[in-house]
C-alpha positions as CSV (number, residue, x, y, z in Angstrom):
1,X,17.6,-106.0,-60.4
2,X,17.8,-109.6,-59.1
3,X,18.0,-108.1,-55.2
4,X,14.2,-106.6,-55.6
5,X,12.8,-110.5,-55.3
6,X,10.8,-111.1,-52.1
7,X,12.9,-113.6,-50.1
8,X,10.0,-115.9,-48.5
9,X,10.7,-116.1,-44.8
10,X,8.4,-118.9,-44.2
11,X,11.0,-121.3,-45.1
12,X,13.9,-121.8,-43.8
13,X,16.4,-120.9,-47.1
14,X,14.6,-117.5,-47.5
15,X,15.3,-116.4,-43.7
16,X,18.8,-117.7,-43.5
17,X,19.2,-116.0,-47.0
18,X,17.7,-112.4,-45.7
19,X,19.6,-112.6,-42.5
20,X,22.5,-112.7,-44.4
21,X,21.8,-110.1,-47.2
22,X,21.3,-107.8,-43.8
23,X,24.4,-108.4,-42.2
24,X,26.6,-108.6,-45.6
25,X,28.1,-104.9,-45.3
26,X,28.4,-105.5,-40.9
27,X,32.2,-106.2,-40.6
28,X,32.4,-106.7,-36.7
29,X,33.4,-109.7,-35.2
30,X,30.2,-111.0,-34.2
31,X,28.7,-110.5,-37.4
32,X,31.3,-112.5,-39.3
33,X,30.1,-115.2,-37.0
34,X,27.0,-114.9,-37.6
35,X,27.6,-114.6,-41.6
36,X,29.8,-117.8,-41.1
37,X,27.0,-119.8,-39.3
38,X,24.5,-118.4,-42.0
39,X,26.8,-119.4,-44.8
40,X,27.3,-123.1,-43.5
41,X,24.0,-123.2,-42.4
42,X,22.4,-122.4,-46.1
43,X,25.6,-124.5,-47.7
44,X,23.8,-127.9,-45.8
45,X,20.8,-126.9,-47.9
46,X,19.4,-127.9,-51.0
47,X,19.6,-125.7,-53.5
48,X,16.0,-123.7,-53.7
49,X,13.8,-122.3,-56.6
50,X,15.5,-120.9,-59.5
51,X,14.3,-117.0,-58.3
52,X,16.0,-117.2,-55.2
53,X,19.5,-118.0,-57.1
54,X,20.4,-114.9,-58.3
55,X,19.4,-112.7,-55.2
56,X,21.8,-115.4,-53.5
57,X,24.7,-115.3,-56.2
58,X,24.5,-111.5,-55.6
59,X,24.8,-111.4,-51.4
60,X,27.6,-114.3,-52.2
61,X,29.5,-112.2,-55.0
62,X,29.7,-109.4,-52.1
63,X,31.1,-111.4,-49.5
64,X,33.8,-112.3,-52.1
65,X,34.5,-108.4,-52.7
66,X,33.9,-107.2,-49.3
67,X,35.4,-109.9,-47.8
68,X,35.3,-110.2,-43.8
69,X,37.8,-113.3,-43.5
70,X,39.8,-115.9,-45.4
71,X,37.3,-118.0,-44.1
72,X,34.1,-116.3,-45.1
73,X,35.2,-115.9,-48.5
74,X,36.0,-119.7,-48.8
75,X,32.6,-120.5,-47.8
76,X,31.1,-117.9,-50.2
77,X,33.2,-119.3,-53.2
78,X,32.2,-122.8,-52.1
79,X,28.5,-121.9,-52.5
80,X,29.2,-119.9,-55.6
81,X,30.5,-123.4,-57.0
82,X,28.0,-125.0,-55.7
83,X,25.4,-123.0,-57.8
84,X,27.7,-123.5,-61.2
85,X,27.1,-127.1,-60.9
86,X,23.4,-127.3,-60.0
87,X,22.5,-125.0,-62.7
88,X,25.3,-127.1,-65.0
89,X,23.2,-130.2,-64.5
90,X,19.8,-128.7,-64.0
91,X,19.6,-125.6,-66.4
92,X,16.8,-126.9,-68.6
93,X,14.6,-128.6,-66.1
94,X,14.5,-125.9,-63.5
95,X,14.8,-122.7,-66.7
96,X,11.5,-121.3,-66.4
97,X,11.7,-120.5,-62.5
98,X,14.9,-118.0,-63.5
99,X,14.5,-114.6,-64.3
100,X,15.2,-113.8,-67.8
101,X,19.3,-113.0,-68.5
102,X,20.2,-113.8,-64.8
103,X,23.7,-113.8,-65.9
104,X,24.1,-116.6,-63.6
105,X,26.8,-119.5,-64.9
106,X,25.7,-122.2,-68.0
107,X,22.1,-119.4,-67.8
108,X,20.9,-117.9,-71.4
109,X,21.2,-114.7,-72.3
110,X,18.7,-113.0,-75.2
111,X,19.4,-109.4,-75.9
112,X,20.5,-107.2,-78.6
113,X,24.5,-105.4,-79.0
114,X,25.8,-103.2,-80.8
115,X,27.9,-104.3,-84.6
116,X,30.6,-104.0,-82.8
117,X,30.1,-105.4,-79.7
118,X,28.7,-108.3,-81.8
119,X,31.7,-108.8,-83.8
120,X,33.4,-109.2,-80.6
121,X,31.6,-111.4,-78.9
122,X,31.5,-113.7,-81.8
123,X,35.3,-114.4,-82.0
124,X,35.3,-115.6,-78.3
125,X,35.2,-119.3,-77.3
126,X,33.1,-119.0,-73.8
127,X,29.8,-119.5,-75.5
128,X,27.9,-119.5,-78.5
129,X,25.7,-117.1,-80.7
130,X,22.4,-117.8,-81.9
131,X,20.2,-115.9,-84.1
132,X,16.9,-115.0,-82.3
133,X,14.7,-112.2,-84.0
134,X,14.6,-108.6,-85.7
135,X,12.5,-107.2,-82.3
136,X,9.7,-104.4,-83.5
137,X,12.1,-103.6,-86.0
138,X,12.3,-99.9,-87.4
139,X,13.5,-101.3,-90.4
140,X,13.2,-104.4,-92.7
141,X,15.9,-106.9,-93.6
142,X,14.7,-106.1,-97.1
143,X,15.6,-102.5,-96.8
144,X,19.1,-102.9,-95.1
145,X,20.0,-105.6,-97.5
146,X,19.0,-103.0,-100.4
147,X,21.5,-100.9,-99.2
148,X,24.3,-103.7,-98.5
149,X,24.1,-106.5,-101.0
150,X,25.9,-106.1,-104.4
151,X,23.4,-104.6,-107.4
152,X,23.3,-107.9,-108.6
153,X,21.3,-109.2,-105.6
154,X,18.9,-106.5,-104.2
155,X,16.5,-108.0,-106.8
156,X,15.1,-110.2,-103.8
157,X,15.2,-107.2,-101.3
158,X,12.0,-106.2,-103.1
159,X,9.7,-108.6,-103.5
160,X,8.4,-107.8,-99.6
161,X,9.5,-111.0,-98.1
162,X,9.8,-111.8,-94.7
163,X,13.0,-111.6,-92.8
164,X,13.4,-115.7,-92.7
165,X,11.9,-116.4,-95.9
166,X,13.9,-113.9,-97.7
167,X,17.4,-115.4,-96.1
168,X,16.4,-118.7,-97.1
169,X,16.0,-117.1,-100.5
170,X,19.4,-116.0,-100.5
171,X,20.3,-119.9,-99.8
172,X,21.1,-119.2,-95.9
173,X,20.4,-122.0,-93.6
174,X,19.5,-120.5,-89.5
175,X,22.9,-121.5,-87.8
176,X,24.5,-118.8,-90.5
177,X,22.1,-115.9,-90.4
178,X,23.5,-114.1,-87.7
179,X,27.2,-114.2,-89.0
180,X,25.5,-113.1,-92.7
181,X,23.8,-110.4,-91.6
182,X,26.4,-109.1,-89.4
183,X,28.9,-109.1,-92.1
184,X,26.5,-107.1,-94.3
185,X,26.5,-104.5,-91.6
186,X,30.0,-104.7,-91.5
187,X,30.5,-103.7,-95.5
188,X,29.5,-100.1,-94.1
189,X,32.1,-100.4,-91.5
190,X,34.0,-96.6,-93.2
191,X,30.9,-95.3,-92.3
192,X,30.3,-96.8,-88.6
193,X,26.7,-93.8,-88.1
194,X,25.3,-95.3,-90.8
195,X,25.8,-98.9,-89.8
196,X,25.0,-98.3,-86.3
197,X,21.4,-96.2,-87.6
198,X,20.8,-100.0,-89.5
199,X,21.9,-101.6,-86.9
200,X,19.4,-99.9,-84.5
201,X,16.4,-100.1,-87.4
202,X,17.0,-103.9,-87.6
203,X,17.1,-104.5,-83.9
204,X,18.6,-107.5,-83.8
205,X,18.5,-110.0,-81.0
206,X,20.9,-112.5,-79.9
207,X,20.9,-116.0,-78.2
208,X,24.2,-116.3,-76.1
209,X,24.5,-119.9,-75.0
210,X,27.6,-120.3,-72.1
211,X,30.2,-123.3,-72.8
212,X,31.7,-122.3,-69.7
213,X,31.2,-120.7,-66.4
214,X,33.5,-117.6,-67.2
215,X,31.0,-116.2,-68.9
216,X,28.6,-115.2,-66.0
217,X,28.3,-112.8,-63.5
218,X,30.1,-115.4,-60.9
219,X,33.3,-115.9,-62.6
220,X,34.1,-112.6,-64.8
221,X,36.8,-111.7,-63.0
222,X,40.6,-110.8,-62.8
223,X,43.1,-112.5,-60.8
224,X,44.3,-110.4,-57.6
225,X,46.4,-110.9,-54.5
226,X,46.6,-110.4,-51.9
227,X,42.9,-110.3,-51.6
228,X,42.0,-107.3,-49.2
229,X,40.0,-108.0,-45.9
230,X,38.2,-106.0,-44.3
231,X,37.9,-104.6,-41.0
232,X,35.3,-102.4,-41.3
233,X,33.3,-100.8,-44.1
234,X,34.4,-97.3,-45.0
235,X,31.1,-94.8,-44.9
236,X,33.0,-92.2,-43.7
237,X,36.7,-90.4,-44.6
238,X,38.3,-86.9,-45.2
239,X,37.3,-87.1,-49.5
240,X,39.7,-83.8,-50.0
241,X,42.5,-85.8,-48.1
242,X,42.1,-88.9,-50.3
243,X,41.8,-86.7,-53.0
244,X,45.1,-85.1,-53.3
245,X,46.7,-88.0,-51.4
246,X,49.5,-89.3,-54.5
247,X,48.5,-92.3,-55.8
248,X,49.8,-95.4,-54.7
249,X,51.0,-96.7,-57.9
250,X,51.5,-94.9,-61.2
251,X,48.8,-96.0,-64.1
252,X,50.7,-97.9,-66.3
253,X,49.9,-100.2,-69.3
254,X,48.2,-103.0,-67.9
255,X,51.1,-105.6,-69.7
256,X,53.4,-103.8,-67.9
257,X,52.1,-105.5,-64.6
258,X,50.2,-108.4,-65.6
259,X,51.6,-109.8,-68.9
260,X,49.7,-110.0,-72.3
261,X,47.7,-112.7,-71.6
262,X,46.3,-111.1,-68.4
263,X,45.9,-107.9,-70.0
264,X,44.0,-110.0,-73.0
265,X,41.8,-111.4,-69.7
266,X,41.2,-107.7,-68.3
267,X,39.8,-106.6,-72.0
268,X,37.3,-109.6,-72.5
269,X,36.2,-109.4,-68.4
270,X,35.6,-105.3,-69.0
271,X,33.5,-106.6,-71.9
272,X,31.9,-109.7,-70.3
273,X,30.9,-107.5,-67.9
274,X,28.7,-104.9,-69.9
275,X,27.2,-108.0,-72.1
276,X,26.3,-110.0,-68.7
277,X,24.2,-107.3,-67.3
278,X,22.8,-105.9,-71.1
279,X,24.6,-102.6,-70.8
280,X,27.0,-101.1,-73.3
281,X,28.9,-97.9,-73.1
282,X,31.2,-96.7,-76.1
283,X,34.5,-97.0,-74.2
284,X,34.0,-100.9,-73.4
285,X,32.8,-101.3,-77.2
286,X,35.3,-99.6,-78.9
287,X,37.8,-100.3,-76.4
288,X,41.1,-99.3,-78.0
289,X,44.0,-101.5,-76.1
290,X,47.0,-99.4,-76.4
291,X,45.6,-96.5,-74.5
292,X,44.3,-98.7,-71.2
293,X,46.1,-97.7,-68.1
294,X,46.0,-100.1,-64.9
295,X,46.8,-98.4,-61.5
296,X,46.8,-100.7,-58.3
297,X,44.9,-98.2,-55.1
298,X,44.3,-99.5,-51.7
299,X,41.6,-101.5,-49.8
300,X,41.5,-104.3,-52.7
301,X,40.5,-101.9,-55.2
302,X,42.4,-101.7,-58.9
303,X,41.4,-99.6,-61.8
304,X,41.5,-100.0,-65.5
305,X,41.0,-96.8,-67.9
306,X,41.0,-97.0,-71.7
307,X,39.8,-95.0,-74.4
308,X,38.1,-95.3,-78.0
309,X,39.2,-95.9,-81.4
310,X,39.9,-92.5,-83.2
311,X,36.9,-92.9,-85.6
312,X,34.4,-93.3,-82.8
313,X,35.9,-90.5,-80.9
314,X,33.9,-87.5,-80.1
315,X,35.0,-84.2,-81.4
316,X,37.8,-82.0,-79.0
317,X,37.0,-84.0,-76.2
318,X,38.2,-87.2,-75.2
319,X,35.7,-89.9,-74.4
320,X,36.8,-92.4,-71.9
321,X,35.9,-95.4,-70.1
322,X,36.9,-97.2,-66.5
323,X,36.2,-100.0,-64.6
324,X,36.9,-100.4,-60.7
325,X,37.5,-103.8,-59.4
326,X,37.3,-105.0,-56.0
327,X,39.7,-107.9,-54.9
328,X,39.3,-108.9,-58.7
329,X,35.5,-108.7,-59.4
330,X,34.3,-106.2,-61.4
331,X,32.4,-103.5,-58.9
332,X,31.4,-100.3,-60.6
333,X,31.6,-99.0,-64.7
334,X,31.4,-96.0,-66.1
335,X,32.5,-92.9,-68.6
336,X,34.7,-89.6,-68.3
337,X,34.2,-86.8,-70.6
338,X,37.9,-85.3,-70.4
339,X,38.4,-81.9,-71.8
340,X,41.5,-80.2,-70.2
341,X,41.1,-79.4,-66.5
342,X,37.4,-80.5,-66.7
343,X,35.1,-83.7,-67.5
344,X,31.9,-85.2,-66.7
345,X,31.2,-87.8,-64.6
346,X,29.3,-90.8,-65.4
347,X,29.6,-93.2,-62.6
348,X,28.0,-96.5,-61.8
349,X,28.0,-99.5,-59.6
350,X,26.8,-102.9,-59.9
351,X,23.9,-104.0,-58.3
352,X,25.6,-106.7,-56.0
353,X,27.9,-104.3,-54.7
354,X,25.7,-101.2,-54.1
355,X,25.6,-102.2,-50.5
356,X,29.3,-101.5,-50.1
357,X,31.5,-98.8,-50.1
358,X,29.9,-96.9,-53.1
359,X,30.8,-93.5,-51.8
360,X,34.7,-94.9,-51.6
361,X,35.0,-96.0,-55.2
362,X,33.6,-92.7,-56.2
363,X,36.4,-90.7,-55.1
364,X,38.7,-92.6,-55.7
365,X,37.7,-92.5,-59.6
366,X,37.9,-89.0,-59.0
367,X,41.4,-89.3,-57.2
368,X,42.5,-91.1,-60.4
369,X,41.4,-88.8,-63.5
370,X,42.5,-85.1,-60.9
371,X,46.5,-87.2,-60.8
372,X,46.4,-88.4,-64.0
373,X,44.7,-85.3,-65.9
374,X,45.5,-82.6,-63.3
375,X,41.1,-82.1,-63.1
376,X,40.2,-79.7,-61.1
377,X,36.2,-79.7,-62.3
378,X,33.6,-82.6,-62.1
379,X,30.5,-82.4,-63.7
380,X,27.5,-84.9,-63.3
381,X,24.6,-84.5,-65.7
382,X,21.0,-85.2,-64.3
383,X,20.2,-88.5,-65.0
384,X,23.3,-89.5,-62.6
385,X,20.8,-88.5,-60.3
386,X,17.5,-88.4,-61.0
387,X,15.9,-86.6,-64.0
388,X,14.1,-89.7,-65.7
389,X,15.5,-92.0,-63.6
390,X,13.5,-93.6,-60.2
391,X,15.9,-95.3,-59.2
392,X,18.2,-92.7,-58.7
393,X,15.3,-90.5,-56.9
394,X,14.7,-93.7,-54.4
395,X,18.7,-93.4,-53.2
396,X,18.6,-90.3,-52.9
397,X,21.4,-90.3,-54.9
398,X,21.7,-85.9,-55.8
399,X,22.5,-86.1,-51.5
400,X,25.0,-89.3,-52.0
401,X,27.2,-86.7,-54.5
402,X,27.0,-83.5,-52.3
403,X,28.0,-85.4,-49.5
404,X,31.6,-85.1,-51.6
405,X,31.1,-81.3,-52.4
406,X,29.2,-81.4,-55.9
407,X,26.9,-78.4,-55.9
408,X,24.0,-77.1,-58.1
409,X,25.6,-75.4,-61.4
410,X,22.3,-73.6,-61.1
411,X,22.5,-70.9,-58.4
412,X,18.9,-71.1,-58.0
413,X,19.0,-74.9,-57.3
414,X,21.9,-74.4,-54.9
415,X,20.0,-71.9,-52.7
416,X,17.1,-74.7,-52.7
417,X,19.8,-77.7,-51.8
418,X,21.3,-75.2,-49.1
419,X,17.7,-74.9,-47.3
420,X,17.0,-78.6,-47.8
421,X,20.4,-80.0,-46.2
422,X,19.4,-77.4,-43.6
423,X,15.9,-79.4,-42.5
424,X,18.0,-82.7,-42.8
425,X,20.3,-81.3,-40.1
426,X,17.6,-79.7,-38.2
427,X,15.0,-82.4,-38.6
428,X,15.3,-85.8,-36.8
429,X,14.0,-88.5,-39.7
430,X,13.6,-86.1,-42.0
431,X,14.2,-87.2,-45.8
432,X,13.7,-85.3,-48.8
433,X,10.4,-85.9,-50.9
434,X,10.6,-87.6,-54.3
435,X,9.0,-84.2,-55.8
436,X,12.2,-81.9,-54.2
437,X,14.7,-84.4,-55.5
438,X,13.3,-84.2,-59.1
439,X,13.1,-80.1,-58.5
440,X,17.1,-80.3,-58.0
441,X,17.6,-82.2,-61.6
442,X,16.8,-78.9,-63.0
443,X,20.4,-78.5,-64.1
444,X,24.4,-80.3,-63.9
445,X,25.6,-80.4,-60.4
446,X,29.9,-80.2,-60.4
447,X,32.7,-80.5,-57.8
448,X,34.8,-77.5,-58.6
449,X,38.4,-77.9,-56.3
450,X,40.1,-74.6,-58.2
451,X,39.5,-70.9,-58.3
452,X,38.0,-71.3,-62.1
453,X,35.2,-72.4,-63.8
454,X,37.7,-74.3,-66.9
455,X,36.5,-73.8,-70.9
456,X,34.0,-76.3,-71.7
457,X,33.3,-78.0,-75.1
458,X,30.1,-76.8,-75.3
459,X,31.1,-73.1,-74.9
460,X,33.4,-73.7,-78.1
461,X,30.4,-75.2,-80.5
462,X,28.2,-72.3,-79.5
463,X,30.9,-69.8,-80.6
464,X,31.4,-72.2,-83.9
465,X,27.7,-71.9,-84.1
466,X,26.8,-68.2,-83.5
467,X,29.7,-67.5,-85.7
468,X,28.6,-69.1,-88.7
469,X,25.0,-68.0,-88.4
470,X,26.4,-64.5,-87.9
471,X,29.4,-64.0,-90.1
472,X,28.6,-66.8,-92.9
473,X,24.6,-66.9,-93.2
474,X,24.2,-70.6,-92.3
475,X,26.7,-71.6,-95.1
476,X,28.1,-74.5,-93.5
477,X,30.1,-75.7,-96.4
478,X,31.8,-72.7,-96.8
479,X,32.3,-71.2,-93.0
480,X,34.6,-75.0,-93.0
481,X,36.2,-74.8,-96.0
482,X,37.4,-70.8,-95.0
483,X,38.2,-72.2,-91.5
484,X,40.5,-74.9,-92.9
485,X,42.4,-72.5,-95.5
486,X,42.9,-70.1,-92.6
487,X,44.2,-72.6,-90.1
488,X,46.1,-74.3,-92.7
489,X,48.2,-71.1,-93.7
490,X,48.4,-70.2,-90.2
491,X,50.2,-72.8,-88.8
492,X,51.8,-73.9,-92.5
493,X,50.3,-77.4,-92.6
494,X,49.5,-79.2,-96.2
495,X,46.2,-80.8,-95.9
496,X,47.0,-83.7,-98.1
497,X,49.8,-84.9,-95.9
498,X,46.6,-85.4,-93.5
499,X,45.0,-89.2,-92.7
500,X,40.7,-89.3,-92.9
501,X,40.8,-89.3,-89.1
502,X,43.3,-85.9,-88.7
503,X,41.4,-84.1,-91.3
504,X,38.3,-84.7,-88.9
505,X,40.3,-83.0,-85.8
506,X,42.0,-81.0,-88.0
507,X,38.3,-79.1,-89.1
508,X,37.2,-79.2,-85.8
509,X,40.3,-77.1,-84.7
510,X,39.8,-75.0,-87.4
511,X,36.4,-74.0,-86.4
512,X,37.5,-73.5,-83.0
513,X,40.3,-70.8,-83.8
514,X,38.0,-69.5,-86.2
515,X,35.2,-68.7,-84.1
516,X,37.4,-67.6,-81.1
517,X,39.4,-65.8,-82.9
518,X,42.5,-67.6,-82.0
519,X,45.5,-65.8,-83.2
520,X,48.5,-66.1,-80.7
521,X,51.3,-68.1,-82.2
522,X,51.7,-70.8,-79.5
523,X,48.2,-71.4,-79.0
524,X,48.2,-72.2,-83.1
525,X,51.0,-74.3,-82.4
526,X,49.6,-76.3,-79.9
527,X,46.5,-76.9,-82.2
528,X,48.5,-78.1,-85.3
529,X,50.3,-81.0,-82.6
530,X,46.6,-81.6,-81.5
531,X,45.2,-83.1,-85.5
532,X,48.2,-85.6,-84.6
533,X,48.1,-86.6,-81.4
534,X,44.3,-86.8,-80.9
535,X,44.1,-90.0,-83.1
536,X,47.5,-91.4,-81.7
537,X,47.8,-90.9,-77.7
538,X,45.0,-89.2,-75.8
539,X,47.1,-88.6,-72.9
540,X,49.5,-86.4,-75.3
541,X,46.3,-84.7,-76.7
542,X,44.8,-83.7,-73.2
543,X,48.3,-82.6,-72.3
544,X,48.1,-80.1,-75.2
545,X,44.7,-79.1,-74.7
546,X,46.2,-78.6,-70.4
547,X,48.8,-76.3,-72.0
548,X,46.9,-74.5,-74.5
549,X,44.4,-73.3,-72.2
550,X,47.3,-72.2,-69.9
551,X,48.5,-69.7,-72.4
């Protein structure tokens, strides 16, 4: 975002500044000079126009990740300090020259978050919260509080007021809206849809105000040593032999290797850093702490994986997040959709680091979940790279996955990518047009290292779906409530015994042997130990799921 500013190379900042951003990722000996003349060169300099901060926060955040030297990363954390301070002292004069939500250190931030996420962020000390505005709201206050206020209230949810007149109606002064109407989303908190659907209606927007320089893109990080230096940047390496090389270090419970409070610094810098670039994914938001795992991999990288709370977990498969760090900074993000031997990739880097060794990271996330969940099928949906998404198309990005063996699911598509790698090879300078790129985003592309195309989640709901359409005449209510008696008897479990959240599994289960026709005893059994230990351990559950699929 930041690194599409136009560096001015008139003066003599901006050249120094693009000189280094065009060396950054050049680990040879003479370009670590040169980075280290550039770096003491631009440190002898005032600081220059608030645009040109972040593009030089982000070349000085990759120096400290992809660190050449001791040295070199001194200087870069030097300058990094240097900015804290200026912007510390100068924030309001120089404000208007910064691009909106910079994430730089003592910058604002105004954006919008989830109930959740906002609930979070307002128990933590860093900064504080401000209320800014419902945004081209879908819905009015009036009509949410209609719904959420006691009956002997909603009498002023009707007399069409607006949002601030009607809260000051309701005796609420402006440094307590935002807690008030958060807590009136939260009185729908057993039925998180339907607060999230207000949620989204209200659109409700959020000053963040830093107290301190931990909350910014500069200083959201974890503490790691021995930081890793590099040598040289690795473009190219045997993927299949880092694949099924054994991990370095078992993922364990992050306290396990870093204490409580350093695992309670992992969870808020996960979170920090989907709030400090306006992102949110469901694993970071409903980050639930007792299933992260933390595994320590080589070249500076380490890895934390977590999952979701059981009510915001999606149905048979398991919905889970990671984030990759890089000699402590937080480098790439991102979401696995685990179902036995399979899951889909969602896989992201940030932009300061997009210069580095993306293609690394990558497989290594890959190494991670095909050890730890014995994968042996990766699946990346369209928008990873390209359908509805520019940036993506620019990269080139379909090419940067089938470089490490993903494929067109389409066989069609695959033909097409066969005879365009062929012109690549072929064709000195040759690139592929934007128009062939899109042409390819016609369908999943997946990384298949077995013999066997594994069951997929969406094979099972179209069962579920043809079957009640065919055998039960669209009678939802009833197809579920045979399913349940039948699975019930079958495997002799009493319903009542059941919590909320294992009747939920517990139907979707039932469906699935339903409509599949599930019958063999051990298969059953296997399902009945999955309504428990799908809400309790989600390494169990995808163990189960492993074995049943095995039978």
């Amino acid at each position: 975002m930041q690194n599409h500013v136009s560096l001015n190379t008139k003066n003599k900042f901006g050249r120094c500044l693009q000189s280094l951003k065009e060396i950054a990722a050049n680990m040879d000996k003479d370009a670590n000079l040169l980075k280290k003349d550039l770096l003491q060169t631009l440190a002898s300099m005032a600081l220059p126009a608030g645009k040109y901060l972040p593009v030089y926060t982000d070349t000085l955040l990759f120096l400290c990740a992809y660190a050449g030297n001791a040295a070199l990363r001194r200087l870069a954390e030097n300058e990094l300090s240097r900015i804290a301070l200026h912007l510390k002292k100068k924030y309001r004069s120089i404000k208007k020259s910064l691009p909106e939500n910079s994430g730089l250190p003592f910058t604002e931030t105004v954006t919008s978050f989830s109930p959740d996420s906002l609930g979070w962020l307002l128990k933590q000390n860093d900064f504080t919260l401000h209320f800014d505005s419902f945004y081209n709201p879908k819905l009015t206050l009036n009509e949410v509080l209609n719904i959420t206020l006691p009956s002997l209230l909603k009498a002023e949810t009707t007399a069409g007021l607006n949002p601030e007149d009607l809260l000051q109606v309701l005796g609420l002064k402006p440094t307590q809206y935002l807690d008030f109407v958060h807590g009136q989303l939260e009185a729908l908190k057993e039925y998180p849809q339907a607060k999230d659907l207000l949620s989204d209606g209200l659109n409700l927007f959020v000053q963040v105000v830093p107290r301190s320089k931990q909350f910014s893109r500069s200083y959201n990080r974890i503490p790691h040593q021995p930081v890793y230096y590099h040598q040289d940047m690795l473009k190219r390496f045997d993927h299949v032999q880092l694949l099924n090389e054994p991990l370095p270090h078992e993922p364990v419970p992050p306290e396990t290797v870093m204490g409580k409070s350093r695992k309670e610094q992992l969870v808020k810098v996960i979170k920090y850093a989907m709030s400090l670039t306006e992102r949110e994914i469901d694993p970071a938001t409903y980050l639930q702490e007792d299933s992260m795992r933390y595994v320590v991999l080589e070249r500076g990288l380490t890895m934390a994986i977590y999952g979701m709370y059981p009510e915001r977990q999606l149905p048979l498969e398991t919905y889970m997040g990671f984030t990759i760090f890089k000699n402590g900074l937080p480098v790439s993000y991102g979401g696995m959709w685990v179902f036995g031997n399979r899951t889909k990739v969602g896989f992201n880097v940030f932009e300061p680091y997009r210069g580095g060794e993306s293609g690394y990271l990558l497989c290594q996330l890959l190494r991670v979940y095909k050890q730890l969940f014995n994968i042996s099928y990766f699946e990346v949906e369209p928008f990873q790279f390209g359908a509805d998404n520019e940036d993506a198309i620019a990269s080139g990005a379909f090419w940067f996955y089938y470089r490490f063996g993903f494929r067109p699911v389409d066989k069609e598509i695959c033909k097409q990518a066969e005879l365009e790698q062929q012109k690549i090879k072929s064709r000195k300078n040759y690139r592929s047009s934007a128009k062939t790129l899109v042409g390819f985003t016609g369908g999943n592309i997946a990384l298949n290292l077995g013999n066997s195309i594994p069951a997929d989640v969406i094979q099972i709901s179209t069962q579920v779906l043809s079957s009640i359409k065919k055998d039960w005449k669209n009678n939802y209510q009833q197809a579920r409530k045979q399913a349940v008696e039948r699975f019930c008897k079958l495997v002799q479990l009493n319903i009542n015994s059941l919590s909320a959240m294992e009747i939920k599994i517990m139907e979707d289960l039932a469906l699935w042997a339903m409509a599949m026709q599930v019958t063999n005893k051990q298969k059953l059994q296997l399902m009945k130990q999955m309504v428990f230990t799908s809400t309790t351990d989600i390494y169990a559950y995808q163990d189960l799921l492993r074995k049943f699929f095995k039978k």
